[in-house]
C-alpha positions as CSV (number, residue, x, y, z in Angstrom):
1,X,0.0,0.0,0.0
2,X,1.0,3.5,-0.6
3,X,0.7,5.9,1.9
4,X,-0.3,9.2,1.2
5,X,2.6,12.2,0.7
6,X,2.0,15.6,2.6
7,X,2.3,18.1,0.3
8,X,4.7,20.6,0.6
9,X,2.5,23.1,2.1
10,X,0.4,21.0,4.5
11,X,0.7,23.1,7.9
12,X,-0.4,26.4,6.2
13,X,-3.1,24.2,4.5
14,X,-4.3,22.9,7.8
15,X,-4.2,26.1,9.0
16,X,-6.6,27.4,6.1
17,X,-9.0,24.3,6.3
18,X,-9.4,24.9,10.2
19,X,-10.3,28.9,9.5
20,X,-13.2,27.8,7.8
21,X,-15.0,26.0,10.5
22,X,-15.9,22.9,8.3
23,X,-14.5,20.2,10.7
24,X,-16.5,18.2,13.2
25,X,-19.8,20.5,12.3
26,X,-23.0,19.1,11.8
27,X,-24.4,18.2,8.4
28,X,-25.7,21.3,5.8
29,X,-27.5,20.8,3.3
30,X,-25.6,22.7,0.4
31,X,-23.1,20.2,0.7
32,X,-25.9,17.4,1.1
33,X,-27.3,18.2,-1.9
34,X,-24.3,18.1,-4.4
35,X,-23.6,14.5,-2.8
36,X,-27.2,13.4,-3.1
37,X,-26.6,14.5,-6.9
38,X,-23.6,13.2,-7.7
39,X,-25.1,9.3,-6.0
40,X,-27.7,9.6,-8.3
41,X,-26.1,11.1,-11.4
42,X,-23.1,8.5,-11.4
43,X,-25.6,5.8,-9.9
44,X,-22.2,4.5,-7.5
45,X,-23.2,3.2,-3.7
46,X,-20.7,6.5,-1.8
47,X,-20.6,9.7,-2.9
48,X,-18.8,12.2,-0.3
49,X,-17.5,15.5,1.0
50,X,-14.2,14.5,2.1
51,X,-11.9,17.1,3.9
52,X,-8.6,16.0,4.6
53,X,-7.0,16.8,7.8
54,X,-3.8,16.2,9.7
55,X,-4.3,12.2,10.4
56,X,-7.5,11.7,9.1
57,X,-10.6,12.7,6.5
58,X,-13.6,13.1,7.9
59,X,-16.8,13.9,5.5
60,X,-18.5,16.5,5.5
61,X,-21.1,15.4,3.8
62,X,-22.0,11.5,3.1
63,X,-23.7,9.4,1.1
64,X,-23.3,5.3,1.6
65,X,-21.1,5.4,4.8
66,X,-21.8,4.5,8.1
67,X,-18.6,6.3,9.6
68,X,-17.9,10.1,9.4
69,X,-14.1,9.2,9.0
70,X,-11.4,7.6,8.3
71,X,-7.3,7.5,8.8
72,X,-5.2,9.9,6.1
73,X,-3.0,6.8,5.9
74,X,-5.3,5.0,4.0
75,X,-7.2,7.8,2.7
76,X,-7.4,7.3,-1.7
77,X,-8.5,11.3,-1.5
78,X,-4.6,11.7,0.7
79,X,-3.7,11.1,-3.0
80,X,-6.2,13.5,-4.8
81,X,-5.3,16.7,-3.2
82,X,-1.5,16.2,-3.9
83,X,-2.8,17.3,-7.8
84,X,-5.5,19.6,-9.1
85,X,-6.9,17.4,-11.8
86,X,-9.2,14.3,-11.3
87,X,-8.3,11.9,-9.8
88,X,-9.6,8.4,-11.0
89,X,-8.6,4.8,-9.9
90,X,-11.2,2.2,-12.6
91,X,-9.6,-1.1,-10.5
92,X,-8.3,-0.5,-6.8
93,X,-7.4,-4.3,-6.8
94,X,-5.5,-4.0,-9.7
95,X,-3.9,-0.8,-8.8
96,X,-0.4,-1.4,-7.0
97,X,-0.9,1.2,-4.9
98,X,-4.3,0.2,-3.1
99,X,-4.2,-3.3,-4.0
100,X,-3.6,-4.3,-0.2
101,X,-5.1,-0.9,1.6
102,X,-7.7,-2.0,4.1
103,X,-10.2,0.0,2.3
104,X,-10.1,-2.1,-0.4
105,X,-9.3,-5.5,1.0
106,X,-12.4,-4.8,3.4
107,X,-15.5,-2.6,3.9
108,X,-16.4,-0.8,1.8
109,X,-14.5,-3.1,-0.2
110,X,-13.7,0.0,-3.1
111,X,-12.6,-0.8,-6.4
112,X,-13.6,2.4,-8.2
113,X,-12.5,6.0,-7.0
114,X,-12.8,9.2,-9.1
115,X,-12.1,12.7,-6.5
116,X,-12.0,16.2,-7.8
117,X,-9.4,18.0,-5.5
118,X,-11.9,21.0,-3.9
119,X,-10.0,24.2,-4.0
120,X,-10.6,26.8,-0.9
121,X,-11.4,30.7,-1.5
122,X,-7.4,30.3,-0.1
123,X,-5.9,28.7,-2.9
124,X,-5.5,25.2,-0.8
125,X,-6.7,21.7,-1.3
126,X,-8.8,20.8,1.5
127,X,-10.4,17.7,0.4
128,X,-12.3,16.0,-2.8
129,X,-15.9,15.9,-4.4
130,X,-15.3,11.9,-4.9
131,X,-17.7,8.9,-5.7
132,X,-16.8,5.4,-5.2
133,X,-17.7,2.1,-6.4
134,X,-17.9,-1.9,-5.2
135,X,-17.3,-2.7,-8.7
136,X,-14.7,-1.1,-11.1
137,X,-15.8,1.0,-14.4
138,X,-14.6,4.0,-16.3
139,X,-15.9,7.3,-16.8
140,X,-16.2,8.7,-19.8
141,X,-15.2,12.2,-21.0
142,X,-19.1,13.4,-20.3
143,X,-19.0,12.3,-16.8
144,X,-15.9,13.5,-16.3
145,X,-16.6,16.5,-16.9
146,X,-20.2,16.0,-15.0
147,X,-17.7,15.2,-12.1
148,X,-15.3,18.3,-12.3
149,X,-18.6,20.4,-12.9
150,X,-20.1,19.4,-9.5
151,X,-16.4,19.8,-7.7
152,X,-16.3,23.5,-9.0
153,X,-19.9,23.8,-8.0
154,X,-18.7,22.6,-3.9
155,X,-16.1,25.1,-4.3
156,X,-18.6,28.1,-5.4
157,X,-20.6,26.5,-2.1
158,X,-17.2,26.7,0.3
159,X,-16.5,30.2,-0.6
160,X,-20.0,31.6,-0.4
161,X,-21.1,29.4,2.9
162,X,-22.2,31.5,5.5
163,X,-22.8,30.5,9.2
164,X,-25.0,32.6,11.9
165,X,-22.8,34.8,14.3
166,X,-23.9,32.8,17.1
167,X,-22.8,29.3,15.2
168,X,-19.5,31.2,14.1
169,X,-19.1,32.0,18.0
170,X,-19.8,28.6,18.9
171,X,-17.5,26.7,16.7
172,X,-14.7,29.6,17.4
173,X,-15.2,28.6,21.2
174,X,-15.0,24.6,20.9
175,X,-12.4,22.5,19.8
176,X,-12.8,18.9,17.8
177,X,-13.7,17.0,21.1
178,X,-16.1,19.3,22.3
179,X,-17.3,19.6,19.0
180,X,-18.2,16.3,18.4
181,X,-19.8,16.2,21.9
182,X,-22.1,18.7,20.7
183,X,-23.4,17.1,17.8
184,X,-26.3,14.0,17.6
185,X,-24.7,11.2,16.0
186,X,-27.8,9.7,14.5
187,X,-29.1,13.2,12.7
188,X,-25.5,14.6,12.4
189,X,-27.5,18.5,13.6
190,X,-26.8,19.8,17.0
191,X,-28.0,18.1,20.4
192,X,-29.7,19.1,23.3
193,X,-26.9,21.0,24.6
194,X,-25.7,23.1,21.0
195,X,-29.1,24.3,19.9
196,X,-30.0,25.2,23.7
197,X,-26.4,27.4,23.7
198,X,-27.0,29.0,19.9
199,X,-30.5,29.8,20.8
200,X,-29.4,31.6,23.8
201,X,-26.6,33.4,22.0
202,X,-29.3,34.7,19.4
203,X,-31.3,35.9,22.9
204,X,-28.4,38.2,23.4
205,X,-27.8,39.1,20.4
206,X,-31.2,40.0,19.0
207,X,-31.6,43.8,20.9
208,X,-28.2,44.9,19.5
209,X,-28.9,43.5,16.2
210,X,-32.7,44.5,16.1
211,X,-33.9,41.8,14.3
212,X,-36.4,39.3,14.7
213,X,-36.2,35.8,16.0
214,X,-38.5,32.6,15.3
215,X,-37.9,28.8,16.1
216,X,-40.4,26.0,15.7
217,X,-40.4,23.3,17.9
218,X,-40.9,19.7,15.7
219,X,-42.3,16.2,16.2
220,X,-42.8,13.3,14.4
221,X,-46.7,12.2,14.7
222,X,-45.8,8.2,14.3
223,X,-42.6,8.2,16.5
224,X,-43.6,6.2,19.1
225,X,-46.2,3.6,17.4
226,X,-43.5,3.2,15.3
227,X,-41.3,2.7,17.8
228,X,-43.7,-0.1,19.5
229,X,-44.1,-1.9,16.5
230,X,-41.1,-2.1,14.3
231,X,-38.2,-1.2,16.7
232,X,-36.3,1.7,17.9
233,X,-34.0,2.0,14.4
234,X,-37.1,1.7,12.3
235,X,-38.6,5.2,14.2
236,X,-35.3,6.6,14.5
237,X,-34.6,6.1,10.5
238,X,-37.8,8.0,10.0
239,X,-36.9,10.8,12.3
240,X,-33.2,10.8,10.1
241,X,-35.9,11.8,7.1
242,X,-37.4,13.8,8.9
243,X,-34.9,16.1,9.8
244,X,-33.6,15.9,6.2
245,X,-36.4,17.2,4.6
246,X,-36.3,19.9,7.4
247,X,-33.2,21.1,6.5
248,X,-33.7,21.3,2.8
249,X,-36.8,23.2,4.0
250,X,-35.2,26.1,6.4
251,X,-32.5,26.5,4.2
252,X,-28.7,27.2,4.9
253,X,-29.7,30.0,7.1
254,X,-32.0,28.0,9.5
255,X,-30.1,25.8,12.3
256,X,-31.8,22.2,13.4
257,X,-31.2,20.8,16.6
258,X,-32.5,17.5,18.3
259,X,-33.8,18.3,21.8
260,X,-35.4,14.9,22.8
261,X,-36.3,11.7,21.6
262,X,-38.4,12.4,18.6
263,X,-38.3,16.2,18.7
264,X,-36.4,18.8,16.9
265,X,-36.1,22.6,17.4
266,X,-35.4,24.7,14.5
267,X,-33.9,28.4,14.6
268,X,-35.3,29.7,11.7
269,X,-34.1,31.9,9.1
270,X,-34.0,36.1,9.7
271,X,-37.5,37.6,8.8
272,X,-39.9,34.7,9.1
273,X,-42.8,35.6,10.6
274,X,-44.1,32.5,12.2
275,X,-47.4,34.6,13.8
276,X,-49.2,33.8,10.3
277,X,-48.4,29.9,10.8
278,X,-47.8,30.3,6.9
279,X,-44.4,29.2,7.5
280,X,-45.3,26.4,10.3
281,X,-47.8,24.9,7.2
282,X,-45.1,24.8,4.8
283,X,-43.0,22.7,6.8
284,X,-45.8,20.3,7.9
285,X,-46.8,20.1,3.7
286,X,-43.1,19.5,3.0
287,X,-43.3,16.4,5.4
288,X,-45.9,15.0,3.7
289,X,-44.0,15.1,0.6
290,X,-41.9,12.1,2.2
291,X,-41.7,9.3,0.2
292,X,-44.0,6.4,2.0
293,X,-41.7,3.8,4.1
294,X,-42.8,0.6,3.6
295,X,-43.1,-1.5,7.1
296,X,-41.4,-4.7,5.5
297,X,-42.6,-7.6,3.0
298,X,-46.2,-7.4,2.2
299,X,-46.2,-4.1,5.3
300,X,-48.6,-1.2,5.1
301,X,-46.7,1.9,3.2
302,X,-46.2,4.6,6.0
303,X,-47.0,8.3,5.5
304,X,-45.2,10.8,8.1
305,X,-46.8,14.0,9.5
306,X,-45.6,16.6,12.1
307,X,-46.8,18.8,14.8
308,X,-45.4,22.1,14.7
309,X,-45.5,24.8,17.2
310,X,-43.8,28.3,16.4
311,X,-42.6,31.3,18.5
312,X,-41.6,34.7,17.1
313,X,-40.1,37.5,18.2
314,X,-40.4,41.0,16.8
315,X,-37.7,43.4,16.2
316,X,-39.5,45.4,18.7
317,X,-40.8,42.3,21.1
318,X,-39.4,43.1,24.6
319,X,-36.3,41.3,25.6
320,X,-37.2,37.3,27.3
321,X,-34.9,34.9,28.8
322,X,-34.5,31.4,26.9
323,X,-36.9,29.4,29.9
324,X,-39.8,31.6,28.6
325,X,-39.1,31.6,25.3
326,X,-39.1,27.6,25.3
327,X,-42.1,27.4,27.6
328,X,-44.0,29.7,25.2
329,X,-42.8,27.2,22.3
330,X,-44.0,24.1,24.5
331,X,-47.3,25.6,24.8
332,X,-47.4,26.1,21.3
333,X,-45.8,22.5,20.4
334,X,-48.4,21.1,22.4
335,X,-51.2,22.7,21.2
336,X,-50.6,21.6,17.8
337,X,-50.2,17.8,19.4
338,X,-53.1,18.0,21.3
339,X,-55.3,19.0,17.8
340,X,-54.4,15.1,16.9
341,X,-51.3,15.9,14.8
342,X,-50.6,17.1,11.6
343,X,-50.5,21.0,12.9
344,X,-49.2,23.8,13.3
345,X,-49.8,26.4,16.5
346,X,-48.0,29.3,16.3
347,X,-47.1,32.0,19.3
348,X,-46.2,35.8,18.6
349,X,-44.7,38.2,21.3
């Protein structure tokens, strides 16, 4: 197996990658999205964000993997950022340099790689736009170009990216341990403890900026009969689509939390106002676009609804401390529970 060089320039490459706060952060969909394309477009099992960092890459965003990382030793996208064109491996067991690499020997058990070294708004390599395969093929000129395409587009999407003050604060504040500690790792958004902290930082925030404010407090309706009768990975893979379609709905602007088993609390983008419950019905609608789940071999095919309470606060709503604000949401939230499901209650101060 070949391992990996460092380029020339690593530390000062490092340094760049870290000042972008991409690291150990949960999942956004801008970056989602190009992998979701790329799976589909080159129809291959793992499509992935991959940043490359001192000993490992860790994926940012990722399509086919249960892990979030693995070691740079071994890393085939170690090898892509040493270049600037694609980089393309048709037969990894064939290839002397990967023949014997773990990754290739075992799970995922590669064979094809194609990466397109993504460039920062620095000038330095971070990581790849890369697909992988079970099975080796060739691209084509088309989809190789299809494939540098999409890499240009994830670097348009690293140099416009564009965090909240209070996430910006946040990250600035924790390093990769505590960052991780922050984060669920079944939805890959912020826990309990994260959301609770950036909600609180947006509290402060919101007199000097003189701006409005509005979170929505989510459920899943089936959660728990789902739980009871297919098991607690069957409700918690719904919840994963859940909060998926969430965030393609609040856009990169809105933050997603998990604060409990089956709910999710959402700091929503500047300027909604939530007092119409416009907004609150347009996330409950795009739920029901889920695709139905189908309960197993001959099963029922299951439909997903929300309930969806929503606070908002004014640019010129008098100042309240976070216990109020997420009693006021509760009240809400359960209002729209207690209608049977499938609403939205809304709460304006």
């Amino acid at each position: 197996m070949l391992t990996p060089d460092f380029p020339d320039n690593d530390a000062k490459r490092l340094e760049s990658l870290r000042r972008m706060l991409l690291l150990d952060t949960p999942d956004e969909e801008v970056f989602d999205r190009i992998t979701r394309i790329a799976h589909h477009l080159f129809q291959v099992p793992i499509a992935l964000v991959s940043l490359v960092d001192l000993n490992r890459q860790w994926f940012k965003s990722c399509v086919g993997l249960p892990v979030r990382e693995t070691g740079r030793d071994i890393s085939f996208c170690g090898h892509a950022i040493l270049g600037d064109e694609l980089f393309i491996i048709d037969d990894a067991s064939k290839d002397a340099r990967f023949a014997d690499n773990p990754l290739v020997t075992a799970g995922p058990g590669i064979r094809f790689y194609a990466g397109k070294p993504l460039r920062n708004p620095e000038g330095y390599n971070i990581g790849t736009l890369c697909i992988i395969d079970d099975k080796p093929r060739q691209l084509d000129n088309v989809q190789r170009q299809m494939l540098n395409d999409l890499g240009i587009w994830a670097e348009t999407v690293l140099k416009l990216r564009q965090l909240s003050e209070s996430q910006k604060t946040l990250l600035l504040q924790l390093d990769a341990v505590k960052r991780k500690e922050q984060i669920d790792p079944l939805l890959q958004v912020w826990n309990r403890q994260g959301i609770t902290t950036l909600l609180e930082q947006e509290l402060q925030n919101r007199p000097q900026a003189g701006k409005a404010l509005a979170i929505a407090s989510v459920s899943l309706d089936q959660f728990k009969s789902l739980e009871q009768s297919y098991g607690v990975d069957f409700a918690n893979n719904a919840l994963k689509l859940v909060a998926t379609k969430l965030r393609s709905s609040i856009g990169e602007k809105g933050v997603i939390g998990r604060m409990g088993d089956d709910q999710l609390l959402l700091i929503l983008p500047d300027g909604i106002d939530s007092s119409t419950g416009a907004y609150g019905d347009a996330l409950r609608r795009s739920i029901a676009t889920i695709d139905p789940v189908s309960s197993g071999a001959g099963g029922e095919a299951i439909h997903f609804s929300v309930s969806i309470g929503l606070v908002s606060l004014g640019p010129a709503a008098p100042a309240i401390n976070l216990p109020d604000l997420l009693s006021a949401l509760q009240q809400a939230h359960y209002q729209a529970k207690r209608a049977g499901g499938n609403q939205a209650y809304s709460h304006s101060f």
